[in-house]
C-alpha positions as CSV (number, residue, x, y, z in Angstrom):
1,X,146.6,53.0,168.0
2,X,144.0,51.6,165.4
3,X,141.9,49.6,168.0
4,X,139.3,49.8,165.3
5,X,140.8,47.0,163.2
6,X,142.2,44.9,166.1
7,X,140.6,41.7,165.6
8,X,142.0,40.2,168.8
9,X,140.7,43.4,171.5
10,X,142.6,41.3,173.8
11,X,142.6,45.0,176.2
12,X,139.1,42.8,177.2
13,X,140.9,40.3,179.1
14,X,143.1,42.8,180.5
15,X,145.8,43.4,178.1
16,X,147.4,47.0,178.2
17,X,148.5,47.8,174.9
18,X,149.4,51.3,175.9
19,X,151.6,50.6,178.7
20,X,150.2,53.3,180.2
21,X,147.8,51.6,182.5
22,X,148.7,52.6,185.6
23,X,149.1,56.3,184.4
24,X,146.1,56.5,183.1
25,X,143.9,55.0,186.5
26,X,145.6,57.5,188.3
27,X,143.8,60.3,186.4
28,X,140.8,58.8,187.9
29,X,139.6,62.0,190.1
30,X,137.0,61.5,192.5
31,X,134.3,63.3,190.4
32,X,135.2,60.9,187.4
33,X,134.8,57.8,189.3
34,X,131.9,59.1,190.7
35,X,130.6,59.5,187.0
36,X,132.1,56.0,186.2
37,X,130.7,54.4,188.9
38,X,126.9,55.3,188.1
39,X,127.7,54.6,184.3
40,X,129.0,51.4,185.5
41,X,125.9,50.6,187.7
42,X,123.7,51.5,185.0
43,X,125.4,49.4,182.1
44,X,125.7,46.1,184.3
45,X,121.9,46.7,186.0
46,X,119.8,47.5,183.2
47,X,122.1,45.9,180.2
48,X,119.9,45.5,177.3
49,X,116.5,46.4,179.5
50,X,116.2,50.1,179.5
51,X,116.6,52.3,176.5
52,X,119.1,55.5,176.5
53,X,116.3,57.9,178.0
54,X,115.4,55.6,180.7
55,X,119.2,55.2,181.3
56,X,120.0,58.9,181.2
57,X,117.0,59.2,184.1
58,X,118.4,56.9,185.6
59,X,121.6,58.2,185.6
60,X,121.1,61.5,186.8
61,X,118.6,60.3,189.4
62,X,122.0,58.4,190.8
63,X,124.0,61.6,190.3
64,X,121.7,63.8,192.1
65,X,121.7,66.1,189.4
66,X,118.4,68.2,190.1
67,X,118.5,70.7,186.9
68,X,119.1,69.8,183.5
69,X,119.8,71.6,180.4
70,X,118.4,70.5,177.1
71,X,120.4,72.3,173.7
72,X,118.3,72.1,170.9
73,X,118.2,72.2,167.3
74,X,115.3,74.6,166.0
75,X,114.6,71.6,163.3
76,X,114.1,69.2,166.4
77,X,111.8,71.6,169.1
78,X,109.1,68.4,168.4
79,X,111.6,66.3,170.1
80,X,112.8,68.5,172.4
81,X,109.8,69.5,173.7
82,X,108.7,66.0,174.2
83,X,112.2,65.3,176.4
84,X,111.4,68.4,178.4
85,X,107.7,66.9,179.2
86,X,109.4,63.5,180.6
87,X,112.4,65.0,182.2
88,X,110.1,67.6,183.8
89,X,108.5,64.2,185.9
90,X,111.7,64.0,187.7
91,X,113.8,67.2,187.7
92,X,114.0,70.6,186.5
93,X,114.4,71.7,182.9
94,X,115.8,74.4,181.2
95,X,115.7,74.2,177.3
96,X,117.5,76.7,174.5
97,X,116.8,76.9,171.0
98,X,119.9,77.3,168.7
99,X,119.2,80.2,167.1
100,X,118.9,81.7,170.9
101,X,119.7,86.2,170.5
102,X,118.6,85.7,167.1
103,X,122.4,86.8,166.0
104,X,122.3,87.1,162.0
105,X,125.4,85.2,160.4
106,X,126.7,88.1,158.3
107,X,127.7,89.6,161.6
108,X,130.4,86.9,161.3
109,X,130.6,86.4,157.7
110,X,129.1,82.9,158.5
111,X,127.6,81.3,155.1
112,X,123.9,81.1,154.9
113,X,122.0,77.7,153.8
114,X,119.5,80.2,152.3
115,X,122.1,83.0,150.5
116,X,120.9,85.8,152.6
117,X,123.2,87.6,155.0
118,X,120.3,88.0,157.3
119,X,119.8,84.2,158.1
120,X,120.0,83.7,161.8
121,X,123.3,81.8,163.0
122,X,123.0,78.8,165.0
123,X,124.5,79.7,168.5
124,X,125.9,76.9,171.2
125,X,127.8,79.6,173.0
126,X,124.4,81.5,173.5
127,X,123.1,78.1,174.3
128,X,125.6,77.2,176.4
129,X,125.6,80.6,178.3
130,X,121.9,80.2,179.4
131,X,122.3,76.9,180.6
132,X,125.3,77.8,182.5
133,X,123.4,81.0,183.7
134,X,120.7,78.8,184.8
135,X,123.2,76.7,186.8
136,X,122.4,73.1,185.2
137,X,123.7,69.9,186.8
138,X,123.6,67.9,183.2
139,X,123.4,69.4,179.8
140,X,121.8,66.8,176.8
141,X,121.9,67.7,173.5
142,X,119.1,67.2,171.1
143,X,120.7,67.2,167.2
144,X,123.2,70.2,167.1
145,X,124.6,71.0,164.2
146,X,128.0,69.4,163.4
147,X,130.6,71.4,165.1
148,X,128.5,73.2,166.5
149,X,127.8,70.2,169.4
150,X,131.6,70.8,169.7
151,X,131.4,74.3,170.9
152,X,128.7,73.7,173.0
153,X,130.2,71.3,175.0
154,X,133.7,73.3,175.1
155,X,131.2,76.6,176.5
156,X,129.0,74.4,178.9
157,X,130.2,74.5,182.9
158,X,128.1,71.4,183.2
159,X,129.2,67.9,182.0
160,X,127.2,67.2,178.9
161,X,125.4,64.6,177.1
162,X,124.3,64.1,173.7
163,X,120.3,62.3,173.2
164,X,120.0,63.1,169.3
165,X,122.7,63.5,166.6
166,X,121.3,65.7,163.9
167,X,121.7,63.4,160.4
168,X,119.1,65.2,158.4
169,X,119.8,62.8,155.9
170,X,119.4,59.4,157.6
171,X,116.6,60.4,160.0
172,X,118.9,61.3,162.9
173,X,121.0,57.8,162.7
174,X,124.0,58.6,161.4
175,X,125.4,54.7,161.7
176,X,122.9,54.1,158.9
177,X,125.9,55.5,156.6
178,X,127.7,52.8,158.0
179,X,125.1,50.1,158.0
180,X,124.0,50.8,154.2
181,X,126.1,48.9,151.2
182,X,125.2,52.0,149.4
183,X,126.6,54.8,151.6
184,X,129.5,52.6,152.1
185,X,130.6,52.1,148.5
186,X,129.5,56.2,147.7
187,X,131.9,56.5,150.7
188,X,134.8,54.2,150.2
């Protein structure tokens, strides 16, 4: 599939280019249509009227979820901290830094931005081992590390969500790579 460069996206009007249709409804669980259900509610209800924290309220108001999670990057605690002020309105936050147990990279011959062995590892499975310990309904990252988003959400027992992508180059907005002639032609 290269959907990407489709120019028709005819799969809009109900075309099934997979042929797998049918197969692929059927994996449809009850807890992911419960998930696409309120996702579904939210994006025809409030389409183009609330922005992605007032839909991610939203959302987990509709999915009961009473205890979130919030996995942060030590570069974004500003941010995070804010989050955890609004979400705290409406539910119960739990928050981890990444460099939670303050395990130093040598241990696992990790490379250091700074050249010393000592630096402190960022660590999504310690992240994702509090939040599971505290028994969160909804996890949200706030601007992991590359890759290291990926572990967390592999180690989290909660269904996760991502608020921030880190881009410490583009301000946090990584499609400004993709909007900017000059990223694209460095790029292409």
């Amino acid at each position: 599939m290269k959907c990407a460069t489709c120019e028709t996206k005819e799969c809009r009007q109900g075309k099934d280019c997979t042929g797998r249709a049918g197969e692929i409804a059927s994996q449809y669980s009850p807890d992911v249509l419960k998930v696409a259900t309120v996702a579904s509610y939210i994006e025809a209800t409030y389409y183009m009227q609330k922005n992605r924290l007032e839909e991610l309220i939203e959302f987990a108001r509709m999915m009961k979820y009473r205890r979130l999670g919030i996995a942060f990057c030590i570069g974004l605690s500003r941010e995070a901290e804010t989050l955890q002020a609004i979400l705290e309105k409406h539910f119960e936050v739990h928050s981890v830094c990444c460099k939670v147990c303050g395990i130093a990279k040598g241990r696992f011959d990790l490379k250091p931005v700074s050249g010393d062995a000592d630096e402190i590892m960022c660590n999504p499975v310690g992240q994702a081992a509090v939040l599971n310990q505290a028994q969160t309904d909804l996890n949200i990252i706030v601007g992991l590390c590359m890759g290291h988003d990926i572990i967390f959400t592999q180690a989290s027992s909660a269904p996760v969500t991502t608020f921030v992508v880190k881009d410490r180059v583009l301000a946090h907005n990584p499609c400004g790579a993709i909007y900017s002639n000059y990223y694209l032609r460095r790029l292409a």
